[in-house]
Every structure is written in C-alpha cells, then in structure tokens.
Gaussian input, Z-matrix of N, CA and C with variables (Angstrom, degrees):
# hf/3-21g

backbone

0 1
 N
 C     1     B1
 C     2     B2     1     A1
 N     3     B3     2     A2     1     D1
 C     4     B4     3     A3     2     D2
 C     5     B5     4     A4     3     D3
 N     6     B6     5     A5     4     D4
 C     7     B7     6     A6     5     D5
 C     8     B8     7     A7     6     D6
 N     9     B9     8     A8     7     D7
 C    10    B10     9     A9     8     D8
 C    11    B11    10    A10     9     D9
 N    12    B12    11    A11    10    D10
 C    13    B13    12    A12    11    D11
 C    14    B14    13    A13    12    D12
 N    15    B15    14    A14    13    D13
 C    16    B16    15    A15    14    D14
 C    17    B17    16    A16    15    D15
 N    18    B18    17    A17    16    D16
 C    19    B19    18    A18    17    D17
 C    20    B20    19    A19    18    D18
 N    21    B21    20    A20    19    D19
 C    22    B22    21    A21    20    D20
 C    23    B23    22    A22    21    D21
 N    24    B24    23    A23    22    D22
 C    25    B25    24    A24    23    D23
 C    26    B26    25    A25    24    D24
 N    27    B27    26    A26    25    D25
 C    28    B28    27    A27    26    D26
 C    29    B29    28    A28    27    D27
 N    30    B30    29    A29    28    D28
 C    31    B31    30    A30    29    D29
 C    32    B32    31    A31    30    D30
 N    33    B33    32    A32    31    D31
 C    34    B34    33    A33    32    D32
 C    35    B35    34    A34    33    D33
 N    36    B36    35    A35    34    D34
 C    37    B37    36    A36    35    D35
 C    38    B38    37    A37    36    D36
 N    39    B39    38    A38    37    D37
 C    40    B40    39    A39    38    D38
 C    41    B41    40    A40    39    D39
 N    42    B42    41    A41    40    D40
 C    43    B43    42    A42    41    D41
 C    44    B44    43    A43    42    D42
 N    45    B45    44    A44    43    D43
 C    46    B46    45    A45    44    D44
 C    47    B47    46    A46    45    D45
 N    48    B48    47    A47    46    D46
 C    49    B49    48    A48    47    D47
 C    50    B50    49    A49    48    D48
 N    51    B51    50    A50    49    D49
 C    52    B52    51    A51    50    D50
 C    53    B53    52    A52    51    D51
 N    54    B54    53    A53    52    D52
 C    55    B55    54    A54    53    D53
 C    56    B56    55    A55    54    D54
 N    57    B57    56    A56    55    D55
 C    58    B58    57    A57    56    D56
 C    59    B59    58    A58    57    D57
 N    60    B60    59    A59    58    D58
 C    61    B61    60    A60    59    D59
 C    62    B62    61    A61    60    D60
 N    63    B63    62    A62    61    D61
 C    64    B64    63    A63    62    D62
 C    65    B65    64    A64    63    D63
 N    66    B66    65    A65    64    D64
 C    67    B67    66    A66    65    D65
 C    68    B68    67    A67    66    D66
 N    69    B69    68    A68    67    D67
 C    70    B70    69    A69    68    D68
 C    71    B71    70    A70    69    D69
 N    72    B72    71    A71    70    D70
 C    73    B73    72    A72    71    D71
 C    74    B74    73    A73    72    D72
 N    75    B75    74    A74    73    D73
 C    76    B76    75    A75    74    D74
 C    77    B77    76    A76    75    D75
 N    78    B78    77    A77    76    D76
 C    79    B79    78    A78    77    D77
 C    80    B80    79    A79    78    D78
 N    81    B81    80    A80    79    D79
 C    82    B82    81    A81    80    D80
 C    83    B83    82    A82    81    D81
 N    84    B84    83    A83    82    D82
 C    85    B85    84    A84    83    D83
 C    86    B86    85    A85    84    D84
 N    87    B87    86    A86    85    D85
 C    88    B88    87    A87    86    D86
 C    89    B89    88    A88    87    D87
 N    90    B90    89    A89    88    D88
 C    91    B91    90    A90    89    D89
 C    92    B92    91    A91    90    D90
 N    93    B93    92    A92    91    D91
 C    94    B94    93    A93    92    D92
 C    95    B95    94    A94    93    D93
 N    96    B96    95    A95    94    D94
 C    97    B97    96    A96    95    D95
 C    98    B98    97    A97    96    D96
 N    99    B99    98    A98    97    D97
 C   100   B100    99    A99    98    D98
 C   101   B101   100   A100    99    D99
 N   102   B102   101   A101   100   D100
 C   103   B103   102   A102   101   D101
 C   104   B104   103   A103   102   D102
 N   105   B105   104   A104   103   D103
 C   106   B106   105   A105   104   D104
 C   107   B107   106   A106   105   D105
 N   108   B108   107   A107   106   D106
 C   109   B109   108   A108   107   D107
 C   110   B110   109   A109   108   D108
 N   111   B111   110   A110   109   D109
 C   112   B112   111   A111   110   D110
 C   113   B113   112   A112   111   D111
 N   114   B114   113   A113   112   D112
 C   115   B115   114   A114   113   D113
 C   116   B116   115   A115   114   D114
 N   117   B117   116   A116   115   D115
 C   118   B118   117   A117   116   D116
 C   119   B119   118   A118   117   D117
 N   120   B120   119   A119   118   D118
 C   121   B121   120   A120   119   D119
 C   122   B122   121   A121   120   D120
 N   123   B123   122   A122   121   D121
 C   124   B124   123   A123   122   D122
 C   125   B125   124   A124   123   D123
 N   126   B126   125   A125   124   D124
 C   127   B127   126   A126   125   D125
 C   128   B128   127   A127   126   D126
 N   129   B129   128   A128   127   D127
 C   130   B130   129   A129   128   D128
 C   131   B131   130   A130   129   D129
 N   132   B132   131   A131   130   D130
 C   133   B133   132   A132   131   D131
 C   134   B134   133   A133   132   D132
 N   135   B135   134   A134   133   D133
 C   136   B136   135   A135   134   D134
 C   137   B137   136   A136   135   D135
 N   138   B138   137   A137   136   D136
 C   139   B139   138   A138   137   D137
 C   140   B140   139   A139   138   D138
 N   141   B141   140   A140   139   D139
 C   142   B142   141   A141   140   D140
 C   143   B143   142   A142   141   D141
 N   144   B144   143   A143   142   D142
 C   145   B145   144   A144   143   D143
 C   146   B146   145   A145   144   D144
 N   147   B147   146   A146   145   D145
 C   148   B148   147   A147   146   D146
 C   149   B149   148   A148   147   D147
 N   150   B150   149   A149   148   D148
 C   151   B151   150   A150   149   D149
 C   152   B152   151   A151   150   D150
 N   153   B153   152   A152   151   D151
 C   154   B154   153   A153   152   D152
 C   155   B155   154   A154   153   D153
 N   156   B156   155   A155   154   D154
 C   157   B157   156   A156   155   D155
 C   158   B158   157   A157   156   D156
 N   159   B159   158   A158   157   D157
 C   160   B160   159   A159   158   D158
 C   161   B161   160   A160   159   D159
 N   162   B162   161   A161   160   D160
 C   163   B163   162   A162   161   D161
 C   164   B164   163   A163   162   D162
 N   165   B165   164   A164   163   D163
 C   166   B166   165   A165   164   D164
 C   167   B167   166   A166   165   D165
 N   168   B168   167   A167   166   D166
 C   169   B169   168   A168   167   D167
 C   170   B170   169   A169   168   D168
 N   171   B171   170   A170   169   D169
 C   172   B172   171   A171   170   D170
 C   173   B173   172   A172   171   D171
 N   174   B174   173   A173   172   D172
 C   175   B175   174   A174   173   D173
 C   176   B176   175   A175   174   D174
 N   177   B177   176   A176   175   D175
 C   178   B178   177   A177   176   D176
 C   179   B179   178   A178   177   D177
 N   180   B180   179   A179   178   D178
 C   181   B181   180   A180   179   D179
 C   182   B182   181   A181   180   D180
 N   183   B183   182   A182   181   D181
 C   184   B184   183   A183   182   D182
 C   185   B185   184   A184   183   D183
 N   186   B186   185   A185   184   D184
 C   187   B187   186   A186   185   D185
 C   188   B188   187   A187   186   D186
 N   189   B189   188   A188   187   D187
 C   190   B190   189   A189   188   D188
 C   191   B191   190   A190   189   D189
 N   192   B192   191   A191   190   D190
 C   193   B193   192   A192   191   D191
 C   194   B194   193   A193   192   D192
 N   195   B195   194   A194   193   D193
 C   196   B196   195   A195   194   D194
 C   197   B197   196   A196   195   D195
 N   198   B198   197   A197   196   D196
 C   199   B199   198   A198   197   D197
 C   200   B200   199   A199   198   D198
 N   201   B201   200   A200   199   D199
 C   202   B202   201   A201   200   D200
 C   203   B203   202   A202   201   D201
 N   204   B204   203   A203   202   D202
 C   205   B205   204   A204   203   D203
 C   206   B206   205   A205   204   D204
 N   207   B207   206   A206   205   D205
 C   208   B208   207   A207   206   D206
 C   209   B209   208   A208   207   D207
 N   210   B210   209   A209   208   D208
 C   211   B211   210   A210   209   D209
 C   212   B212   211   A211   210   D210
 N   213   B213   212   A212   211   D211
 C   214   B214   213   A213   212   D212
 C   215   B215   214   A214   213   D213
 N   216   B216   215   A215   214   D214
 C   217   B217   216   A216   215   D215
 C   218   B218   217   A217   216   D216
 N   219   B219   218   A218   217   D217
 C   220   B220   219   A219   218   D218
 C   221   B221   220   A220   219   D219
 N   222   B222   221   A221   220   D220
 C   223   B223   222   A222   221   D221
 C   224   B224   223   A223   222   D222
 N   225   B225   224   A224   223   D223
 C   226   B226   225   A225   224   D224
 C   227   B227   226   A226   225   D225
 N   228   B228   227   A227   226   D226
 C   229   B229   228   A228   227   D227
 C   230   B230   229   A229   228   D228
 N   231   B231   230   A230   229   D229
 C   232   B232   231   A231   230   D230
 C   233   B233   232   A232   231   D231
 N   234   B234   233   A233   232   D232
 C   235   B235   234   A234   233   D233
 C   236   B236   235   A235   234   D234
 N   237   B237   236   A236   235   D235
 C   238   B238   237   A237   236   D236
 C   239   B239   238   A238   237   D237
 N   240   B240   239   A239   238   D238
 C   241   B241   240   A240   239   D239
 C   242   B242   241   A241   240   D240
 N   243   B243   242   A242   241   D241
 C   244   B244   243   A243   242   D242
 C   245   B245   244   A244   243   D243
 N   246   B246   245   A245   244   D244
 C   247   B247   246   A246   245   D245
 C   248   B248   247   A247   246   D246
 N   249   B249   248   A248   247   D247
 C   250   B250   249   A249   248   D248
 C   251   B251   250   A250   249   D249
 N   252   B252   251   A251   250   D250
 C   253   B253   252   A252   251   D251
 C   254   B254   253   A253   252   D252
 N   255   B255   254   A254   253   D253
 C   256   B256   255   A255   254   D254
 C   257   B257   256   A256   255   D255
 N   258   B258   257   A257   256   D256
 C   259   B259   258   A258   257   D257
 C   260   B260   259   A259   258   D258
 N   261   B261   260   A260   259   D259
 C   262   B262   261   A261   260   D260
 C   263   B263   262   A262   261   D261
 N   264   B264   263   A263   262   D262
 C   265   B265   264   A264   263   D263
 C   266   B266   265   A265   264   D264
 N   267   B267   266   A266   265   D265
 C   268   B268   267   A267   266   D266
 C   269   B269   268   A268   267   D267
 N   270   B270   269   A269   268   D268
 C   271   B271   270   A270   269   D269
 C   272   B272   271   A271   270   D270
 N   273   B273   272   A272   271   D271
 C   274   B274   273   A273   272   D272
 C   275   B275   274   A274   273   D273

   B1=1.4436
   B2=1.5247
   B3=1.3179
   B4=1.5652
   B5=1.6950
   B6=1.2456
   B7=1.4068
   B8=1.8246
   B9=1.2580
   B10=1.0783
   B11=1.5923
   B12=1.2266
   B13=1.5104
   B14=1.5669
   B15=0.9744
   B16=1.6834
   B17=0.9229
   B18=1.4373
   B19=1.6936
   B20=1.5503
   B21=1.0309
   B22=1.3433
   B23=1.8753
   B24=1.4218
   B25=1.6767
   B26=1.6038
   B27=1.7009
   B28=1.3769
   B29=1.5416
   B30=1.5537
   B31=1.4181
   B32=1.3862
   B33=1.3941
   B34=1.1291
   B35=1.8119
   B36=1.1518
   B37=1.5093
   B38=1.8628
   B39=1.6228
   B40=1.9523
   B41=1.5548
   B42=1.6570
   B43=0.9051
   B44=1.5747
   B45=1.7133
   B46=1.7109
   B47=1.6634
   B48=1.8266
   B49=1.9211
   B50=1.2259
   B51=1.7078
   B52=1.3299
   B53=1.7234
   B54=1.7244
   B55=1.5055
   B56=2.1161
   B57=1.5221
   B58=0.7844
   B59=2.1574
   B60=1.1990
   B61=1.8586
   B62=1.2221
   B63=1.5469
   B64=1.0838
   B65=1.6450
   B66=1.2336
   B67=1.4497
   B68=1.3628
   B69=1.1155
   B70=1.6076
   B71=1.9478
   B72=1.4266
   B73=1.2385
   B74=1.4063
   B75=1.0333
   B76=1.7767
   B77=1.5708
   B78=1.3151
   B79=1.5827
   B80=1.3482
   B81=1.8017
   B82=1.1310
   B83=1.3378
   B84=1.4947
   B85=1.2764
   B86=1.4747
   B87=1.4610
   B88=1.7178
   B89=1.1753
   B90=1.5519
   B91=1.5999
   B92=1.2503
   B93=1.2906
   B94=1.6485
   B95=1.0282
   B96=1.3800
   B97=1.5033
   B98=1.8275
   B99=0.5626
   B100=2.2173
   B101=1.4703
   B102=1.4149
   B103=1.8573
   B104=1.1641
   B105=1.4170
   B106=1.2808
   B107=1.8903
   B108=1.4071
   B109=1.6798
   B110=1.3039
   B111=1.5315
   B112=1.3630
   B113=1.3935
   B114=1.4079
   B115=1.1339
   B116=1.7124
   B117=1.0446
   B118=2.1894
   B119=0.7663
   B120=1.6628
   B121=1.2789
   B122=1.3107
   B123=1.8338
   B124=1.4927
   B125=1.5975
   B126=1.4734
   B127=1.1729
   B128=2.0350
   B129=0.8627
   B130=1.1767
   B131=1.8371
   B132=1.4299
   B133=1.7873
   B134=1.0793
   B135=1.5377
   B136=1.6617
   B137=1.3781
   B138=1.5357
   B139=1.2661
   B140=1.8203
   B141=1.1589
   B142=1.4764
   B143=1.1670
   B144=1.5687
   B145=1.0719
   B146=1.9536
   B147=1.4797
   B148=1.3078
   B149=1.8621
   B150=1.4324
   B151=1.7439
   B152=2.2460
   B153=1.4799
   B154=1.3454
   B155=1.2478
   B156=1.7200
   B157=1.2795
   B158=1.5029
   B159=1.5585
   B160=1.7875
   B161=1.2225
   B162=1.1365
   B163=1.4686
   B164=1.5070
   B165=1.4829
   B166=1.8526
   B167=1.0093
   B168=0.7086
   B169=1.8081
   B170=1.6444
   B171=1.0675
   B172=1.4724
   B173=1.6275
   B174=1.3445
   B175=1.6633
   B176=1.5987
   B177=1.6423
   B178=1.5453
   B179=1.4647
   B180=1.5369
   B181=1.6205
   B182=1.8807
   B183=1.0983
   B184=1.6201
   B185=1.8483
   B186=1.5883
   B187=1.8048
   B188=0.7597
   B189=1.6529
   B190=1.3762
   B191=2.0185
   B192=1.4681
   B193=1.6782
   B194=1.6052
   B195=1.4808
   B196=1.6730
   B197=1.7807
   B198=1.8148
   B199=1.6602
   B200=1.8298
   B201=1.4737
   B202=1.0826
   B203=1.5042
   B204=0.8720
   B205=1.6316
   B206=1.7330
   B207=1.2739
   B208=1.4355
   B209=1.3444
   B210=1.2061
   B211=1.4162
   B212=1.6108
   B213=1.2220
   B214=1.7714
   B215=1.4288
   B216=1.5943
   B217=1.6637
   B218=1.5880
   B219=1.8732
   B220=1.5811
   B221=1.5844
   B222=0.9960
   B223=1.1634
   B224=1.3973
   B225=1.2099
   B226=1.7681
   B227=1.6894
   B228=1.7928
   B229=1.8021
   B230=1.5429
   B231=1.2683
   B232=1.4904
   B233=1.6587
   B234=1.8447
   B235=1.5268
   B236=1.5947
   B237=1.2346
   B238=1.6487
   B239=1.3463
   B240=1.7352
   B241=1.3096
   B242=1.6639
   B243=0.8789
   B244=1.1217
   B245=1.7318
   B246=1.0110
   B247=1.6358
   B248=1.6745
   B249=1.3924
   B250=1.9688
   B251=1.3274
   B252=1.1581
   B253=2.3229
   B254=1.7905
   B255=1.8162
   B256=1.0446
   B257=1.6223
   B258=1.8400
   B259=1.0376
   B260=1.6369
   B261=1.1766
   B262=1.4560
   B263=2.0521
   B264=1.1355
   B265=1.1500
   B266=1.5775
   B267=1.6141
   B268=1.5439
   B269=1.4291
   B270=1.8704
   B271=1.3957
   B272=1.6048
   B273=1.4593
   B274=1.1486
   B275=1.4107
   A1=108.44
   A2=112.61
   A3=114.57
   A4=103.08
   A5=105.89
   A6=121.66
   A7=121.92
   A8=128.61
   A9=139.78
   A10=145.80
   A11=119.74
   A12=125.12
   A13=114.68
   A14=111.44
   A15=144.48
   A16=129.11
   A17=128.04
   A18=127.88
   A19=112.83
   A20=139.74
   A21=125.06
   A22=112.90
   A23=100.51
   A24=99.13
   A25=86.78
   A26=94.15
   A27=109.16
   A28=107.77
   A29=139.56
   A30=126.48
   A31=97.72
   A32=113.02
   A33=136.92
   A34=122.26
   A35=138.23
   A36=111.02
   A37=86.13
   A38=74.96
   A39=120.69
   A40=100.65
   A41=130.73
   A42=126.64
   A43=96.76
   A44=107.78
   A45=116.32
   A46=109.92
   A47=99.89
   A48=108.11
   A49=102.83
   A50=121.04
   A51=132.02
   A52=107.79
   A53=114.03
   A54=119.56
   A55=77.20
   A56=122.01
   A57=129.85
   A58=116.97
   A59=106.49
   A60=108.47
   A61=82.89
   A62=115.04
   A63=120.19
   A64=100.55
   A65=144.46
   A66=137.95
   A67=112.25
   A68=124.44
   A69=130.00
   A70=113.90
   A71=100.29
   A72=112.47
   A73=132.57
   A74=106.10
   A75=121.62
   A76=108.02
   A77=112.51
   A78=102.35
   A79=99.82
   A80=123.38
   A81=134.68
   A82=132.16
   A83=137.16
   A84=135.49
   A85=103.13
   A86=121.40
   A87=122.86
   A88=100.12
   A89=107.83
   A90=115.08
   A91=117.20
   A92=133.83
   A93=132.84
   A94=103.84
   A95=122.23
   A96=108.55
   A97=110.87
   A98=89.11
   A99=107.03
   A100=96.90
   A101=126.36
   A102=118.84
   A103=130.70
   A104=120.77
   A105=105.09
   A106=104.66
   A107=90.53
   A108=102.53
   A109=104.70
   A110=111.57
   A111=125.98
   A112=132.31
   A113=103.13
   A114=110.37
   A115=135.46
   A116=133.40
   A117=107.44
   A118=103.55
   A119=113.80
   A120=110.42
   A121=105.36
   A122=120.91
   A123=118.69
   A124=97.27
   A125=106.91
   A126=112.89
   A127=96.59
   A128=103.78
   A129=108.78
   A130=107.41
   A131=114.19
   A132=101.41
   A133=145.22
   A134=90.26
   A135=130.82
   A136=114.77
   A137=130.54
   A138=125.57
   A139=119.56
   A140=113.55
   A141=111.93
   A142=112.62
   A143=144.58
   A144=144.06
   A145=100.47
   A146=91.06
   A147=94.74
   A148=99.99
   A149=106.14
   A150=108.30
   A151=83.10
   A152=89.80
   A153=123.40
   A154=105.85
   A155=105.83
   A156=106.77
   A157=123.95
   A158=114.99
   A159=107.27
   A160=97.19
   A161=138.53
   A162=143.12
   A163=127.22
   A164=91.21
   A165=112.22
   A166=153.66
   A167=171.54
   A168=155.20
   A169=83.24
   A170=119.69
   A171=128.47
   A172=128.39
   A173=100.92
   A174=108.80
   A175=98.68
   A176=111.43
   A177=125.16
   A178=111.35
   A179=111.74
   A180=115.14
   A181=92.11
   A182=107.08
   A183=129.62
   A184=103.51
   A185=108.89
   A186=122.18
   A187=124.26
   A188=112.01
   A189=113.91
   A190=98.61
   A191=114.56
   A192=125.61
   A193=102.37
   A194=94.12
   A195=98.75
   A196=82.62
   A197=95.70
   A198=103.90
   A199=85.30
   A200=113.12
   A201=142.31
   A202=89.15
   A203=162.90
   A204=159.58
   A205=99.65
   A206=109.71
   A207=117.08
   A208=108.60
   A209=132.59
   A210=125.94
   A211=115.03
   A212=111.99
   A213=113.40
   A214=102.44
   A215=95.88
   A216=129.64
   A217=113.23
   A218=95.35
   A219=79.09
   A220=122.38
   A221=132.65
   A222=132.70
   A223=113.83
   A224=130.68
   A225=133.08
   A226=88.60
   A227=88.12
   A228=99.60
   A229=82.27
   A230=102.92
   A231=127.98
   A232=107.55
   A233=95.27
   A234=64.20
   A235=92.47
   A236=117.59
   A237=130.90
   A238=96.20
   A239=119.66
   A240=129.72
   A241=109.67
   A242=134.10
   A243=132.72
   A244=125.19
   A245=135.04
   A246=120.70
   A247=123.95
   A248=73.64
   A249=100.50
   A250=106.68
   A251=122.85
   A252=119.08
   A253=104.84
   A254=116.96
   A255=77.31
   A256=152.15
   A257=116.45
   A258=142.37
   A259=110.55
   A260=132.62
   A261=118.31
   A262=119.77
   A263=105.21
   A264=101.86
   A265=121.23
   A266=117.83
   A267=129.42
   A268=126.32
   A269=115.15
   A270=103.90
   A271=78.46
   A272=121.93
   A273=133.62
   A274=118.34
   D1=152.98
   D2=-178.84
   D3=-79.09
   D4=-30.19
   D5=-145.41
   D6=-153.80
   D7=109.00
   D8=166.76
   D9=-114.16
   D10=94.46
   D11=-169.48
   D12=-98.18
   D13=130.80
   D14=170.72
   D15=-95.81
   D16=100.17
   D17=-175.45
   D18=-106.56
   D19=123.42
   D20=168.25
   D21=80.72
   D22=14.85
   D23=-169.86
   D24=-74.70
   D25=177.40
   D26=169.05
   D27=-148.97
   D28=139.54
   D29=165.09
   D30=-105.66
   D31=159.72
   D32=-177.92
   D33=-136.98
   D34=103.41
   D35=157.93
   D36=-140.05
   D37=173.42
   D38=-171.77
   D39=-82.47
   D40=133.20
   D41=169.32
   D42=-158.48
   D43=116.49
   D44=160.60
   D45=71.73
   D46=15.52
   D47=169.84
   D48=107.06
   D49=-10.12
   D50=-164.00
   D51=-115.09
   D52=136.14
   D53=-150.48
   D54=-114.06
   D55=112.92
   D56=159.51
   D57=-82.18
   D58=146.13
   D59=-173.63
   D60=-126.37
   D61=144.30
   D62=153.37
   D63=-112.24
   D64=118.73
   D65=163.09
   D66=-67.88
   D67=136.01
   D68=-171.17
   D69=-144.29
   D70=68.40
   D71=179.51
   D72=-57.12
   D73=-30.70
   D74=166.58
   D75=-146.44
   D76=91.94
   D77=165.32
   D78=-108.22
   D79=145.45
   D80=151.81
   D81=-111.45
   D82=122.12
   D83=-159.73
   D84=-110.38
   D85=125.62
   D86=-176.50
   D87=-122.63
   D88=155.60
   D89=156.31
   D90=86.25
   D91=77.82
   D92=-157.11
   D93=41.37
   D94=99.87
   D95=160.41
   D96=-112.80
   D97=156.02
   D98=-161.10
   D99=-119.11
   D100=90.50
   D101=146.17
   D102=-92.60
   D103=107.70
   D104=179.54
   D105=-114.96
   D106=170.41
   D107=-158.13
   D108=-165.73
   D109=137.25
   D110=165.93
   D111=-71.83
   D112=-31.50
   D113=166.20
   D114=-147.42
   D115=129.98
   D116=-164.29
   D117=-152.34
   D118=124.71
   D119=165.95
   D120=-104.04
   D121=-178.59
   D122=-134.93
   D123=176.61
   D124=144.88
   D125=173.99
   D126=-124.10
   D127=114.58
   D128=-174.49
   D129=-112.53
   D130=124.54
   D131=-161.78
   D132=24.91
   D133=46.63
   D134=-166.39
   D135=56.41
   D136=26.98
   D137=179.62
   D138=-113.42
   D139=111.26
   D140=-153.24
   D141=-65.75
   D142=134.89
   D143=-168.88
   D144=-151.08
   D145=157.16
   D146=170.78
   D147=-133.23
   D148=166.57
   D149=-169.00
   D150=-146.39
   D151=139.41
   D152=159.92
   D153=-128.79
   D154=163.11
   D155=168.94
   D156=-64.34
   D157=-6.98
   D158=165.43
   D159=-115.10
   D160=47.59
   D161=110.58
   D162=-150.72
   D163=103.81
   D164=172.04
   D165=-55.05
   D166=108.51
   D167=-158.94
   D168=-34.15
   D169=131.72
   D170=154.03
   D171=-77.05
   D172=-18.58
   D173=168.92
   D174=-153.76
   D175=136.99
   D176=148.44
   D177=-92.04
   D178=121.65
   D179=173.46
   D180=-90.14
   D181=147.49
   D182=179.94
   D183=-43.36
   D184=-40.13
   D185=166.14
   D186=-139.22
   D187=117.46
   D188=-166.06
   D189=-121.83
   D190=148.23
   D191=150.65
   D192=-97.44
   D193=124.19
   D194=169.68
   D195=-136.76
   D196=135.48
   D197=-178.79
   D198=-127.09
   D199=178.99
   D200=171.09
   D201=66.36
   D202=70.27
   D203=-167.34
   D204=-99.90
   D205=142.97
   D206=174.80
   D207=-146.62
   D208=125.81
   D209=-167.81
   D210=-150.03
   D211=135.71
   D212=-174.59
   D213=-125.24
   D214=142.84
   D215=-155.68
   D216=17.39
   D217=75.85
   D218=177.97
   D219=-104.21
   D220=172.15
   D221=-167.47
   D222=-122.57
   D223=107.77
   D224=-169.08
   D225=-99.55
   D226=158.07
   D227=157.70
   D228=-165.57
   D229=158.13
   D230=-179.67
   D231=-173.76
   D232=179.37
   D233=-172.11
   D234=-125.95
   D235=58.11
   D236=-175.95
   D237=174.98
   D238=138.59
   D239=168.68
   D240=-131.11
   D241=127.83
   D242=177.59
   D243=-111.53
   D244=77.82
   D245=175.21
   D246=-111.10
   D247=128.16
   D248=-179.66
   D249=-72.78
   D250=115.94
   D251=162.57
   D252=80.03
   D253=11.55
   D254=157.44
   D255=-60.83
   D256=154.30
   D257=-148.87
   D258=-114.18
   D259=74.93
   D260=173.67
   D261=-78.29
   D262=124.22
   D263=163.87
   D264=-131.54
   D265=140.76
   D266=162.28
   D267=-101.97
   D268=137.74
   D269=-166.38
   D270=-144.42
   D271=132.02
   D272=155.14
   D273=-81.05

C-alpha cells in the first residue's frame, strides 16, 4: 500500500498480570506500507468478511475503504508512521 489511515484504532497487550492500551486516534502509515496478519476480519463495501492465510483477499482494487477491521498478531512496516492524540493506558 502507498498509504494507510487509522481512525479510532486501539493496541493492546498483557505484560507481568498487567493489560497495557495504547489509544490510537489518528494513526497514518506512508511509503510502502506492509500488513501482515494471521487473521482479519473486515467490512469491506459494507460486506463482512473474514481472511486467513487459506483464504485471501481474492482481489486488491488499487483503493480500497475497509471499516470495522479486526486483526490478530499483526505486524505493520512502512516507512513513515504518524499518530495524532496518542493515548497510553495501564490497568492491573
């Protein structure tokens, strides 16, 4: 992708019994950006779908809106990140 925007995301992981949030109100990803993911679900022209690696997106259109996004252990790279209002939170 040339280009990736994030509205309303959030990261989350577990460390030492303790549930760390990252709030991520506007992130933007530029410049090759690479997602990979084990698993995602997706509303793609409002039609809900989920993708594993034995089943792919069957077609990338050149621009795509994908909302409701859900995704496990994914891994971003790009080569610019941008976030507006991040939010850290800790909860034991």
């Amino acid at each position: 992708m040339d280009e990736s925007e994030f509205t309303g995301a959030e990261q989350w992981y577990q460390r030492g019994g303790a549930t760390t949030t990252l709030g991520l109100p506007d992130m933007t990803m530029s410049g090759d950006v690479v997602l990979h993911v084990t698993h995602m679900k997706a509303r793609i022209l409002g039609i809900p779908l989920t993708f594993t690696p034995d089943f792919p997106p069957p077609l990338l259109l050149p621009s795509m809106v994908v909302t409701d996004l859900e995704v496990k252990r994914p891994l971003a790279e790009a080569d610019e990140v941008r976030i507006d209002g991040l939010d850290q939170r800790m909860e034991s």
